[in-house]
GUTIGU-228921 format. One record per residue (C-alpha): residue in one letter; x, y, z; residue number from 0. Coordinates in Angstrom, 2 decimals. Each point is the difference from the previous one (the first is absolute). Layout:
REM residues N
{resn: A&x: X&y: Y&z: Z&resi: NUM} $
...
REM end
This chain:
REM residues 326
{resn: X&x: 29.60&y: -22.50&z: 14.71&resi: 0} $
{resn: X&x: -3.38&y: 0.92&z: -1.33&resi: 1} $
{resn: X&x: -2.68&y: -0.98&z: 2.73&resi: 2} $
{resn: X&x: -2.16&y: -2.82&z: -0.70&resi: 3} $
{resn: X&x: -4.16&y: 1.09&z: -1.10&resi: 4} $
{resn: X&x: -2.46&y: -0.51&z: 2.90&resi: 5} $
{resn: X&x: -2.47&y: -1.57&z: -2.67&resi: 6} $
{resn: X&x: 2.87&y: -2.49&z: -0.50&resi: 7} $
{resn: X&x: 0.75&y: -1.06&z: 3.23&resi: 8} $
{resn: X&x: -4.13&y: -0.27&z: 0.45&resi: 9} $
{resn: X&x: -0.43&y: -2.31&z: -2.52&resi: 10} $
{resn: X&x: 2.82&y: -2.13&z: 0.80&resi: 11} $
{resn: X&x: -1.71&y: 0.01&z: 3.63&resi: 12} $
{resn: X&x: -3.32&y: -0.67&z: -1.42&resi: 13} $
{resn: X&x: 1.28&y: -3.06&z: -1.70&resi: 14} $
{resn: X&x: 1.96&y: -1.64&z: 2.89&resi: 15} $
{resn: X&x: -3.20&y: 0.68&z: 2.21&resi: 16} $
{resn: X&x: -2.10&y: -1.46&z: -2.26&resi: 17} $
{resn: X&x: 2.13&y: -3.22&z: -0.34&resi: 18} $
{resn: X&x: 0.33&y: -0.45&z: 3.81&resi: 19} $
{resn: X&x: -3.50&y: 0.06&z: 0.59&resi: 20} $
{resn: X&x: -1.33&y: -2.01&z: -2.60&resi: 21} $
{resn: X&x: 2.70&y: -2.84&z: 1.02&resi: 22} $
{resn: X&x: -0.90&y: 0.50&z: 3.67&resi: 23} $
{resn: X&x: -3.66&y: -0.03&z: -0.70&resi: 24} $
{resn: X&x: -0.26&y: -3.33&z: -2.05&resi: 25} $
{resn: X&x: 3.00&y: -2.32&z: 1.79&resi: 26} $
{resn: X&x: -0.86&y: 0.71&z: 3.86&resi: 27} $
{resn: X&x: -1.47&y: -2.29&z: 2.25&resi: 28} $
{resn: X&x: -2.42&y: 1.46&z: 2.09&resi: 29} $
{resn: X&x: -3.30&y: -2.09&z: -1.18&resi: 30} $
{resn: X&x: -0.75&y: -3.69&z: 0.38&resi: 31} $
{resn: X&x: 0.12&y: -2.61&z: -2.45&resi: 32} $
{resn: X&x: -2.76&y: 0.11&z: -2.47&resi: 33} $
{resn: X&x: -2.48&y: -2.84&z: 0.16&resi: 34} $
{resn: X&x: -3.25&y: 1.76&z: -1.82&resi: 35} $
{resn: X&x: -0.91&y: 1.21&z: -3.46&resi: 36} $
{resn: X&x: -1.48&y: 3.39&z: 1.10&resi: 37} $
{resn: X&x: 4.03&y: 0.04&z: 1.91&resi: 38} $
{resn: X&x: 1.69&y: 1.15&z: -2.81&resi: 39} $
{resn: X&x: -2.21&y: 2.86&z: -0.79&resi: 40} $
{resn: X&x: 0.52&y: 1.96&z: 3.20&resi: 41} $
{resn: X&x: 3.72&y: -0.94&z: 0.25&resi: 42} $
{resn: X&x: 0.23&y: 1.78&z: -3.40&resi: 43} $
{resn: X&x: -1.77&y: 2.88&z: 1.51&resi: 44} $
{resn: X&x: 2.28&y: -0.21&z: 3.25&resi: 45} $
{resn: X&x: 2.98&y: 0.12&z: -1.99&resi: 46} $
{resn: X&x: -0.94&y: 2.95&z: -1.90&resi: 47} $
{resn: X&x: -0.98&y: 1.65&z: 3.26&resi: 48} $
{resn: X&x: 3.27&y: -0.62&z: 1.63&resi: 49} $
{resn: X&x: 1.90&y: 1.06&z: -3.04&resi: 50} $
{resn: X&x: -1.47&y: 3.37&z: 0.51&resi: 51} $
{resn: X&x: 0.79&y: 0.31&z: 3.24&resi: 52} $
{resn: X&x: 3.19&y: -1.08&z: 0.11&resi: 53} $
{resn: X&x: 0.96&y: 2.74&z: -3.00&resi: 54} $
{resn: X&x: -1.91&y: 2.41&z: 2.14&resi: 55} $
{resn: X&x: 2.08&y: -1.13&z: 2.99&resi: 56} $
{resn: X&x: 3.39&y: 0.22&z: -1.82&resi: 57} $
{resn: X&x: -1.19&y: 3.65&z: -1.32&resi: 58} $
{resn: X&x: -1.34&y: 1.30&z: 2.83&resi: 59} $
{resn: X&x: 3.21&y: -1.24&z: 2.39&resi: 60} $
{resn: X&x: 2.92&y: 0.31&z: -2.51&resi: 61} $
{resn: X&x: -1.41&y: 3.62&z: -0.55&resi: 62} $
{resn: X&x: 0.37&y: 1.04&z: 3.53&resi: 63} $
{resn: X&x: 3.49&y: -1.70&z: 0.19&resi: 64} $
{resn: X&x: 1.07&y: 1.75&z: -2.55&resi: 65} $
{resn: X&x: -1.13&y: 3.43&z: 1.05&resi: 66} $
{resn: X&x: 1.42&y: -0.86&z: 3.28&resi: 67} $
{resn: X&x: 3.33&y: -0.18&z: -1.23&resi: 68} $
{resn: X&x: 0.00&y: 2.33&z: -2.40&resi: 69} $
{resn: X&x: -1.56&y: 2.88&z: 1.90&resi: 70} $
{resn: X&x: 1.56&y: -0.51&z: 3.32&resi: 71} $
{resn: X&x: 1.18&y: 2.97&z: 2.13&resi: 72} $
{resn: X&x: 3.43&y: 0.62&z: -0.62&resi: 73} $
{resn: X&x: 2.74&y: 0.87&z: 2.87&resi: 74} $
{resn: X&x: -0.13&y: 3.89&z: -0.08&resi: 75} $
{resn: X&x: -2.88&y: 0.27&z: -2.09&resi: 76} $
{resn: X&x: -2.35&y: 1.93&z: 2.40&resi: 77} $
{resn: X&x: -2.46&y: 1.78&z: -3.05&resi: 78} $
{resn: X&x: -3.36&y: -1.15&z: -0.40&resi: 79} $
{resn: X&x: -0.73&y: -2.87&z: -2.70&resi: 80} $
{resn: X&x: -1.37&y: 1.03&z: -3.33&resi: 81} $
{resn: X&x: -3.92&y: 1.24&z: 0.75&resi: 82} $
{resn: X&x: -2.20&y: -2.06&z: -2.58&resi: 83} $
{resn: X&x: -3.42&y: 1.16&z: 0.16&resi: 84} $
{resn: X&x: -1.41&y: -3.27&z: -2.28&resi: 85} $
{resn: X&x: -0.30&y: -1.22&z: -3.63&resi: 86} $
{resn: X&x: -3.08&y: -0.56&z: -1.90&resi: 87} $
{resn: X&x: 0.70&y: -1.98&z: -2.38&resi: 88} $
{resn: X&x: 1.87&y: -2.79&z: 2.71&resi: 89} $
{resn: X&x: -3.09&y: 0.44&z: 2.04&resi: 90} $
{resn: X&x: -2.58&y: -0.87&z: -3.40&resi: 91} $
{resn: X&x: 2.53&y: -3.01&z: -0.35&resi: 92} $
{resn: X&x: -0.14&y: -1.26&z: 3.26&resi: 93} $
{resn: X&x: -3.86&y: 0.24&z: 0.28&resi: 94} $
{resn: X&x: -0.36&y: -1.38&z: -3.52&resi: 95} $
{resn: X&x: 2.12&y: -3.42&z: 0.49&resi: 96} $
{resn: X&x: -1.46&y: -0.93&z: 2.91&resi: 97} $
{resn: X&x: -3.64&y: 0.69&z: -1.30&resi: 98} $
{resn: X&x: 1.13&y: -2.37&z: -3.38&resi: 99} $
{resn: X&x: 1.33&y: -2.96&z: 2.31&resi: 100} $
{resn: X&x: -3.00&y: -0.15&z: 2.46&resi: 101} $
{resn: X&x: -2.71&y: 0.12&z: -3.02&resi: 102} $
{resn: X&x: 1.68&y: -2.72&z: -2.16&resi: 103} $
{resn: X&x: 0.68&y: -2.03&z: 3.09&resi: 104} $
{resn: X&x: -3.75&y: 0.45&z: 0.90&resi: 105} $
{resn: X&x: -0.99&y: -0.95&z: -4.08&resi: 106} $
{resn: X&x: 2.49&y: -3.11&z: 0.20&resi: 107} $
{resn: X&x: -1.50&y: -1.22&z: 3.47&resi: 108} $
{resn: X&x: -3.56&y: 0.25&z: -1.06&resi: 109} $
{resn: X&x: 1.04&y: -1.83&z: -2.67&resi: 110} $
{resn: X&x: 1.71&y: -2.86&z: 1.90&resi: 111} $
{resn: X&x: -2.86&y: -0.05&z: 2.46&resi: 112} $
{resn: X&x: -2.32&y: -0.63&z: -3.53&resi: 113} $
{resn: X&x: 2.23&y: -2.92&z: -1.48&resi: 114} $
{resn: X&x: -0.02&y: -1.74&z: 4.20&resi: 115} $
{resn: X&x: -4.02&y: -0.14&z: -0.44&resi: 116} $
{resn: X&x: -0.59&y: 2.85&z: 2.42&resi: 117} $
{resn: X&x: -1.82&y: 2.16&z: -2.29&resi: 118} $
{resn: X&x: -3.53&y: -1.23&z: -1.24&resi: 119} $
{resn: X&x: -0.10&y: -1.24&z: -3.65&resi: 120} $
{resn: X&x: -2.14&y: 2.06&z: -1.77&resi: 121} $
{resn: X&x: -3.56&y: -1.40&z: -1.01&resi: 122} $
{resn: X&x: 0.50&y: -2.93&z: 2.40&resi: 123} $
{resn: X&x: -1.22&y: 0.63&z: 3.27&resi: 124} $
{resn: X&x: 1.26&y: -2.31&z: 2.98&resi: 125} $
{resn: X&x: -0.76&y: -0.68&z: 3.39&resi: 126} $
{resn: X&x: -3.60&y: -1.11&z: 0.00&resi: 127} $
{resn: X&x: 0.66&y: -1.34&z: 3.33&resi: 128} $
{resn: X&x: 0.09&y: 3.33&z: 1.70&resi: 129} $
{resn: X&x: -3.56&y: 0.14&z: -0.65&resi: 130} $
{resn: X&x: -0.65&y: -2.53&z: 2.65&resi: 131} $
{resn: X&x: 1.47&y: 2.07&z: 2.81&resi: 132} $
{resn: X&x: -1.91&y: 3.16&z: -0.75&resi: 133} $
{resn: X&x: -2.85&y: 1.36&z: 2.13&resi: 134} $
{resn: X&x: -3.70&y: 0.04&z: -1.56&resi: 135} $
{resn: X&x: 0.67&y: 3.60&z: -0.66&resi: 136} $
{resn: X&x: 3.72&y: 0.14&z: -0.93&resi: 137} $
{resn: X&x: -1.45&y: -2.75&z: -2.98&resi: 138} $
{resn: X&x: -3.49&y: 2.07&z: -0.76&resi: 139} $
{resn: X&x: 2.92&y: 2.95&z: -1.10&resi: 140} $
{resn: X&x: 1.67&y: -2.36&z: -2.67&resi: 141} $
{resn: X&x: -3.52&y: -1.02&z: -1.54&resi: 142} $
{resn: X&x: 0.01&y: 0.70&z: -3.83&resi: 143} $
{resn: X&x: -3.13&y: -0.57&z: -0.24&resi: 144} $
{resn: X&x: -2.80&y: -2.05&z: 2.12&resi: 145} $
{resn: X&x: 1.59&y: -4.00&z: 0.63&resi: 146} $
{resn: X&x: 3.31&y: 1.13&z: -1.56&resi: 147} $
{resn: X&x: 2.85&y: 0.59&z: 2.42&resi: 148} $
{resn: X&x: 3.38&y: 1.59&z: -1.47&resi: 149} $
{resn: X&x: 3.41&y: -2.12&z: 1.33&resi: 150} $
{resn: X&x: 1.58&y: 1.70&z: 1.81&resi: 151} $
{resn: X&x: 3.71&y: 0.86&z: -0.60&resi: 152} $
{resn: X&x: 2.80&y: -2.69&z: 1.33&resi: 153} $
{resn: X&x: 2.47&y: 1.91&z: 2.77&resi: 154} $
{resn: X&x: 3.47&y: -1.69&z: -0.46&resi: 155} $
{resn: X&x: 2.49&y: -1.14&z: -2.56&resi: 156} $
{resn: X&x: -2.15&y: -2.51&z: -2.66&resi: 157} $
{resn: X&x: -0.50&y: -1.26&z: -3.88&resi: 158} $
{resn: X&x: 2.27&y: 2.14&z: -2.07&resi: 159} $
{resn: X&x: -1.34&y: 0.85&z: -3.76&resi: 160} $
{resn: X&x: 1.45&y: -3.07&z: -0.74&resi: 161} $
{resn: X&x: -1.96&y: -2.69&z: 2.44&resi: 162} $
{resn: X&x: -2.92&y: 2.08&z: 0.14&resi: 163} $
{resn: X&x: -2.21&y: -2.49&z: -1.55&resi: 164} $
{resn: X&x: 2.03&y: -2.95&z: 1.54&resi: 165} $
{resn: X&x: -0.95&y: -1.80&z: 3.31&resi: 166} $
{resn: X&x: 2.80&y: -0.13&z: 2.45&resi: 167} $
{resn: X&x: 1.79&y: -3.59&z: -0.04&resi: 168} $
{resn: X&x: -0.51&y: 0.16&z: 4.00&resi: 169} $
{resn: X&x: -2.17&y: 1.79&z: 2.47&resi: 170} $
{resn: X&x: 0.88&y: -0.04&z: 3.93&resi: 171} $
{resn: X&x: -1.89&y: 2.28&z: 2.07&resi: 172} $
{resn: X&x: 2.06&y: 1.38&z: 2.79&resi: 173} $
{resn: X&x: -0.80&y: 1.65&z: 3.20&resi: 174} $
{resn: X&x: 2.26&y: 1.97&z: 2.61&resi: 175} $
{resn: X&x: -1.07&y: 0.24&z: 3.43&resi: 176} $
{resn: X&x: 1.96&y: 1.05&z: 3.23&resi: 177} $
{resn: X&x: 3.08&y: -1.26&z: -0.65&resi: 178} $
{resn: X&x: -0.64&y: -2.54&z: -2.69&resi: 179} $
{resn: X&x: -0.83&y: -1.06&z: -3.66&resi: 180} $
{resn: X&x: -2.25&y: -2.42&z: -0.75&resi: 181} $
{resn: X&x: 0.15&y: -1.35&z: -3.54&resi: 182} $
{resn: X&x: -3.36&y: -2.04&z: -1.27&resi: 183} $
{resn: X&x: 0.10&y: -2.28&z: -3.27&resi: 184} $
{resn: X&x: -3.76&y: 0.65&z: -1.24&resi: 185} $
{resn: X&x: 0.43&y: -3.02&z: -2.64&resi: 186} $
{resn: X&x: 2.05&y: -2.53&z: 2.21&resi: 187} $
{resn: X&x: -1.40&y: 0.50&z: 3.60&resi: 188} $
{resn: X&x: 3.11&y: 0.55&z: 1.15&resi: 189} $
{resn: X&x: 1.13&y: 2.75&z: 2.58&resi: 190} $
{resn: X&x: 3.75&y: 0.67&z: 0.92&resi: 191} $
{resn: X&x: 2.12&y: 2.53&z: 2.00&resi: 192} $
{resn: X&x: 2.03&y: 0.31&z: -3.38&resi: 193} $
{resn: X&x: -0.55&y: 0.88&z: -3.49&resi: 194} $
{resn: X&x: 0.70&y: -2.86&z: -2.09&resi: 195} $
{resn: X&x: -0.09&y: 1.05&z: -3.93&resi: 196} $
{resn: X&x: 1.22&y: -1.80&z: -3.01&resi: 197} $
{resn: X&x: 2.90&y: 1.71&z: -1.88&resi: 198} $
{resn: X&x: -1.52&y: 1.54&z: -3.53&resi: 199} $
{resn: X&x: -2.93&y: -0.04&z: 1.03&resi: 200} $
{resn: X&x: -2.09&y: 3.37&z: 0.32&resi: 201} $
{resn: X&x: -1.75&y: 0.03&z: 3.28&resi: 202} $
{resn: X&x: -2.57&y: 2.35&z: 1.59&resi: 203} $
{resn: X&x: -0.17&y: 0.87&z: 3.32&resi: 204} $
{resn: X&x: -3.20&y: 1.47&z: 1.87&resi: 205} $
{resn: X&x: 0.85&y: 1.57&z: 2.67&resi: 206} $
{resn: X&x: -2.38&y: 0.96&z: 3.10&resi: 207} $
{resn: X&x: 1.36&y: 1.03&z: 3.51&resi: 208} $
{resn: X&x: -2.03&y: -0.73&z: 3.41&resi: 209} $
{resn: X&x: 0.74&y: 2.29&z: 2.31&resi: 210} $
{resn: X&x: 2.21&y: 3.29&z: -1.31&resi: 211} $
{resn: X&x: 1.69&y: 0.48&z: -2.69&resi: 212} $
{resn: X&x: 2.87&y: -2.64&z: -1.11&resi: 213} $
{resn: X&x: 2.46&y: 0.67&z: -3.05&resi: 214} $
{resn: X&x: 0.56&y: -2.97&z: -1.84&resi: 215} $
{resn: X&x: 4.05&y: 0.01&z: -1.22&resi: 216} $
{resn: X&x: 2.31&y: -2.00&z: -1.64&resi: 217} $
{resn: X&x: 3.04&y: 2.11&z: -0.78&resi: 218} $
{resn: X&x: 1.79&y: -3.14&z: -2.44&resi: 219} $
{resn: X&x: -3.74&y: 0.64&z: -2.00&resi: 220} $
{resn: X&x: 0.01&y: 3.92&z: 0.09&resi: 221} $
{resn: X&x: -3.23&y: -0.33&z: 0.77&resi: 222} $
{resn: X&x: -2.09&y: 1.58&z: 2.98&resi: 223} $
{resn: X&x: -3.77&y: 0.94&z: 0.85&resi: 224} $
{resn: X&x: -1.73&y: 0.70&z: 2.87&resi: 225} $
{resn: X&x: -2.71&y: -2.65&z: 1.48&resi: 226} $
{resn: X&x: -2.97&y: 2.05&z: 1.18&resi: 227} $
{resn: X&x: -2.82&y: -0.91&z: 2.34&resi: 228} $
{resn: X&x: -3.08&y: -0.05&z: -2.09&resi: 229} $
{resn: X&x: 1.31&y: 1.42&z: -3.09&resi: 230} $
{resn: X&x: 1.36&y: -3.15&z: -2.55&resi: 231} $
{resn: X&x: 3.22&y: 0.72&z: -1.65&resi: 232} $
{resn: X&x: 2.70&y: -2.25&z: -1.97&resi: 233} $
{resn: X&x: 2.90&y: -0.81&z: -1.60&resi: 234} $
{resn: X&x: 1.14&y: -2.10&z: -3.11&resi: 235} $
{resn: X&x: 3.38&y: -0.93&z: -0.59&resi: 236} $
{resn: X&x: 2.15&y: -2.70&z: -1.59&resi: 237} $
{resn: X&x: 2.30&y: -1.70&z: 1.87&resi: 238} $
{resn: X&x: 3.42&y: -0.54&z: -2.27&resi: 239} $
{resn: X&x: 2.73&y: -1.52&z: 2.34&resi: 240} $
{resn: X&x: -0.48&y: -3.02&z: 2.32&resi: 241} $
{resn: X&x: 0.83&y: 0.53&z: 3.72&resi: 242} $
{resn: X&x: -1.38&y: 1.27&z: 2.81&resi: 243} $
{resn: X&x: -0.26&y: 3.88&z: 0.34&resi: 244} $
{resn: X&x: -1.50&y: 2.01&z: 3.25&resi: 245} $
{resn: X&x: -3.44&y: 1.20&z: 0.39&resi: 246} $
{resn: X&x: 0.47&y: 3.35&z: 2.07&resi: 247} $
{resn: X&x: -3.18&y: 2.23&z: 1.30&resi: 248} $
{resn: X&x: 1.03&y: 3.74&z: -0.81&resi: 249} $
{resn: X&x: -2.65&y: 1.42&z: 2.11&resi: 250} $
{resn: X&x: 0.12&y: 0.93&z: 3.53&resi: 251} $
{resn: X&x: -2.47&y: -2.18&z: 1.20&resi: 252} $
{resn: X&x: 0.28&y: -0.36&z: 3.64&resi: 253} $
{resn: X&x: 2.57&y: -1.12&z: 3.04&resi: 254} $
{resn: X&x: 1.42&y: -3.05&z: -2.10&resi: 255} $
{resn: X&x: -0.26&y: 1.68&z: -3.15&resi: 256} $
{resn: X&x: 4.00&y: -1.11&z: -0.44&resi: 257} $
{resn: X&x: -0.58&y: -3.49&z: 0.37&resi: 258} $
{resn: X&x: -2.93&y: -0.26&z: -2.69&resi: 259} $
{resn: X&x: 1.87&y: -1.67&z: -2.58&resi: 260} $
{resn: X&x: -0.38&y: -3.24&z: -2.09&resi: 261} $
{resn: X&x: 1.19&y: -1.40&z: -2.86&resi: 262} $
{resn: X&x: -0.82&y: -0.87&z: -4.07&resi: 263} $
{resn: X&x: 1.28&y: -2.91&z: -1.16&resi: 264} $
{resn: X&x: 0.66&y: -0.38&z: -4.13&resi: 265} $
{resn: X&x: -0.04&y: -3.22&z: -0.77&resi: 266} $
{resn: X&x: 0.58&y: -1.37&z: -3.56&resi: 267} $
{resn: X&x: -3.13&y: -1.59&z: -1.20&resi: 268} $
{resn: X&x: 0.98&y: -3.77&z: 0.90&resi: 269} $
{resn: X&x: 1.17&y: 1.12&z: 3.72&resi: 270} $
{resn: X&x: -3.75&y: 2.17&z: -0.02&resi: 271} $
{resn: X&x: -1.88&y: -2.81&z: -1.10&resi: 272} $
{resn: X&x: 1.05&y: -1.77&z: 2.80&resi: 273} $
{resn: X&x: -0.30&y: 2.03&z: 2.90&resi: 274} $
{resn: X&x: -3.05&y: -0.03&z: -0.88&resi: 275} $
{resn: X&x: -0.92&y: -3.21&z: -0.17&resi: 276} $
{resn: X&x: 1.55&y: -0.79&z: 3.63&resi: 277} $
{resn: X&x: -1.68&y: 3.15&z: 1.01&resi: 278} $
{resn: X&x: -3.47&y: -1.53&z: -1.14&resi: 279} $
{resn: X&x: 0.41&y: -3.11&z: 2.27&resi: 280} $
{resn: X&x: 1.43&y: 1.39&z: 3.19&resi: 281} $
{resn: X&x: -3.02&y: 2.04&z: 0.11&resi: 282} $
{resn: X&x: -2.46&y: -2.46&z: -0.92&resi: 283} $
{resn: X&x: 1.91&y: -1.90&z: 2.80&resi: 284} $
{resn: X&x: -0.45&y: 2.37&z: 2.40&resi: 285} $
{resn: X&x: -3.40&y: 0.97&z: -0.96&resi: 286} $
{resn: X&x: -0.94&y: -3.18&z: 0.83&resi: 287} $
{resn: X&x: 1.69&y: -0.52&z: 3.25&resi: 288} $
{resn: X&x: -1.96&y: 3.10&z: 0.93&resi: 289} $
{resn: X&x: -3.47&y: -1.79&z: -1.05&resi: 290} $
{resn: X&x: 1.47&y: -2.69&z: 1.78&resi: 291} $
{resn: X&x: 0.64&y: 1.55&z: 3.24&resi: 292} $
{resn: X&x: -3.81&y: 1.20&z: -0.34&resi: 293} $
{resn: X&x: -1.57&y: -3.05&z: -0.64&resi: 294} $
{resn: X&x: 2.18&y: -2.85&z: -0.47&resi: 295} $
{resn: X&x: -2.92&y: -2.75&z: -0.17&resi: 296} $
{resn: X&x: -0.18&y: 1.05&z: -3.74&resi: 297} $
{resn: X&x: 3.32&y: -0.94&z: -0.40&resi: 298} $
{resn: X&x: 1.03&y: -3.86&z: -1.00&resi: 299} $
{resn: X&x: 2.00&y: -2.16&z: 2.69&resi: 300} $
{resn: X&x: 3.22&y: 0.76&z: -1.96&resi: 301} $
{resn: X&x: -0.73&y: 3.39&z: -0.53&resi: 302} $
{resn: X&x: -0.66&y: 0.22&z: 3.55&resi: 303} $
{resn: X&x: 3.27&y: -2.11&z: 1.12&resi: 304} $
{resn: X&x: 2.15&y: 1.65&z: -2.60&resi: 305} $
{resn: X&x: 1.17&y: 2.96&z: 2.18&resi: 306} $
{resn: X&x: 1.11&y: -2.40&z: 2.45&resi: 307} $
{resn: X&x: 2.08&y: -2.64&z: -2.20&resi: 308} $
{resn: X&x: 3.53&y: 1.26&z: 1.76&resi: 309} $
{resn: X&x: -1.49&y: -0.55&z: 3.52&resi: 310} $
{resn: X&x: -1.38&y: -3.08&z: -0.74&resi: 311} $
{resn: X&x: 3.81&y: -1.54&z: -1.35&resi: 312} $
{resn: X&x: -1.46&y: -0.86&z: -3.25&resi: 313} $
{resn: X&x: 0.05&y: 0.82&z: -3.92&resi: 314} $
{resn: X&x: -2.92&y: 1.53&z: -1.78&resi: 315} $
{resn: X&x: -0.05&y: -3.53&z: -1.76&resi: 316} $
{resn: X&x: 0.22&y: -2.21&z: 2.99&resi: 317} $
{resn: X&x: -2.93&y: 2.40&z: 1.35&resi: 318} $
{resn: X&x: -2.24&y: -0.49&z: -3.06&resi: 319} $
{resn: X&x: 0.60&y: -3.58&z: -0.02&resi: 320} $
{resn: X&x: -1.44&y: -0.07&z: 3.54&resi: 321} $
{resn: X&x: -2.72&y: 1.77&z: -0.81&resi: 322} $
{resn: X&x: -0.97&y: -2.51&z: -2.72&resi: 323} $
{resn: X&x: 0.32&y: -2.69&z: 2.22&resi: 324} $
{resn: X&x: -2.42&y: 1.04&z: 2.12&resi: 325} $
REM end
């Protein structure tokens, strides 16, 4: 029986590696549910990653199986194994391959870190805000030219080439501190332990830290960037499933680094609308039971009484009815 060609049985290999890794690397399960635009991007990247390795791994292992088996010592067999001193050309293939895989993988990331925002559009400089936390010095080195101050360059994932000349839909400044986020609404007033975003909507994030450095991450958004104490960074996104996703810090930051966590919640644009209207009047609520407990005489005898409808057994009604009365 004539013996089957080597070249034969690699190609035949080649294929069935080939098909197990691609299947294993797009149908597993080891990400979360996507809930971002940017989240496709760098899943596509993933998957191409683990593709690779998994042909490397079913190479690399199924190689040494075999040569386990087939060069075993034999019962008897007490002669020394076949010396083999090397082989250039395997070597010059094994160098080569790798070298191929890192540099398009390090081309295809740059280029998936470029679509996210991360890179800076070319010809439109962001992050004028930076200028406002440099020193008198730091700010005299970016002068072009006497009263003209360069912008400095935004730190973070932000406008892509595509929203570059767009304003974000929503801003919310956020800041970490020991062993919490803080998340401000610049055009509402509103501040909340959660992120509240509308889904569609393309949102910007500033972020600032307090203390050391936090890393703002939300694993559902594939998004993450680190909060640093005087330095301003961000992050723009767009939020495309409703729920509620965690908010995870991915930098040691301290003791309870573990338990800084919070949450984003997507809402669609009805549900967003309002939270924050209910938002709005809880805190003008409580901002004004604060003014009250400073100076209550400013405060009408209702507005003064108000607080204390349950104690007294009576409705808000029968309470302003009294007040009239008198």
């Amino acid at each position: 029986m004539e013996q089957i060609p080597v070249s034969l049985w690699t190609l035949v290999a080649g294929i069935l590696v080939s098909a197990i890794s691609i299947w294993i690397g797009q149908h597993h399960s080891l990400l979360p549910v996507q809930a971002s635009l940017q989240a496709p991007m760098v899943d596509g990247f993933f998957n191409v990653m683990f593709t690779i390795a998994i042909a490397l791994f079913l190479v690399v292992e199924g190689t040494i199986v075999i040569f386990l088996f087939k060069y075993r010592r034999r019962r008897g067999d007490n002669t020394d194994g076949v010396p083999v001193e090397g082989n250039v050309p395997l070597e010059i293939f094994w160098t080569a391959i790798p070298t191929v895989i890192v540099v398009c993988l390090g081309i295809y990331s740059v280029d998936v870190f470029n679509r996210m925002g991360g890179l800076e559009p070319a010809g439109h400089p962001h992050g004028g805000t930076h200028v406002a936390h440099m020193s008198g010095s730091a700010m005299a080195a970016t002068l072009d030219e006497p009263g003209t101050a360069k912008a400095a360059p935004k730190i973070g994932i932000g406008a892509t080439s595509k929203t570059q000349d767009k304003a974000p839909d929503l801003v919310v400044d956020v800041q970490g501190m020991q062993y919490a986020w803080i998340f401000n609404y610049p055009e509402s007033g509103i501040t909340a332990g959660e992120l509240h975003v509308p889904v569609g909507a393309d949102v910007q994030l500033n972020l600032s830290a307090q203390d050391v450095i936090h890393s703002f991450w939300v694993p559902n958004f594939r998004i993450k960037q680190d909060a640093i104490p005087g330095i301003a960074t961000q992050l723009r996104f767009v939020a495309t499933k409703p729920g509620t996703y965690p908010v995870v810090c991915a930098e040691l930051c301290g003791g309870y680094h573990g338990s800084m966590r919070s949450e984003v919640v997507v809402h669609t644009p009805e549900e967003y609308q309002s939270w924050l209207a209910e938002n709005q009047i809880a805190q003008k609520q409580d901002l004004r039971q604060a003014i009250a407990a400073i100076n209550p005489a400013d405060l009408s005898t209702s507005e003064f009484l108000a607080p204390h409808v349950k104690d007294l057994g009576v409705n808000a009604a029968t309470l302003e009815s009294m007040v009239k009365g008198h």
